[in-house]
Phi, psi and omega in degrees: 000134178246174166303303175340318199283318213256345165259352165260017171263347173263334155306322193275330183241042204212321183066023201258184164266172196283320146343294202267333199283310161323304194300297190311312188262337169265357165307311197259027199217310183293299171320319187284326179290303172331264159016279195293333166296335188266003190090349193265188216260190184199131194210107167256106175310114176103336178267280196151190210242145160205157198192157193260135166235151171275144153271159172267181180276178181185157190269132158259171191218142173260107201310335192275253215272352194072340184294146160300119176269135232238114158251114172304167166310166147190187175274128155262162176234092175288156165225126174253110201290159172314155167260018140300314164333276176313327199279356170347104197237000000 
């Protein structure tokens, strides 16, 4: 599923125009990325949770040449899905 598929699902059920629906779904895809910049958790009830972890450093290797490469610290973005999610069959 891409976004397109998820804003005409929001037209068929909504009745909205395809316009306002677009508008609807990067709001709440902005909202969420903002959010996430900022460090905080996003706990969608019933989905799951995401939420920013730090990563370590870490050792890499260049597939190419084999030399090593020094991976900085950074930010991950997790997801834990829900046990509506999970029960999923």
């Amino acid at each position: 599923m891409i976004k397109l598929d998820i804003i005409n699902e929001v037209v068929n059920r909504t009745g909205i125009t395809k316009t306002k629906a677009e508008s609807a779904v990067e709001t709440v895809f902005e909202s969420m990325k903002n959010a996430l910049a900022r460090g905080q958790r996003i706990e969608l009830r019933g989905f799951g949770v995401f939420n920013v972890r730090p990563r370590k450093t870490g050792i890499g290797r260049n597939p190419r040449t084999g030399a090593e490469v020094s991976i900085p610290p950074g930010k991950a973005v997790r997801f834990k899905p829900g046990k509506e999610l999970q029960s999923i069959d």
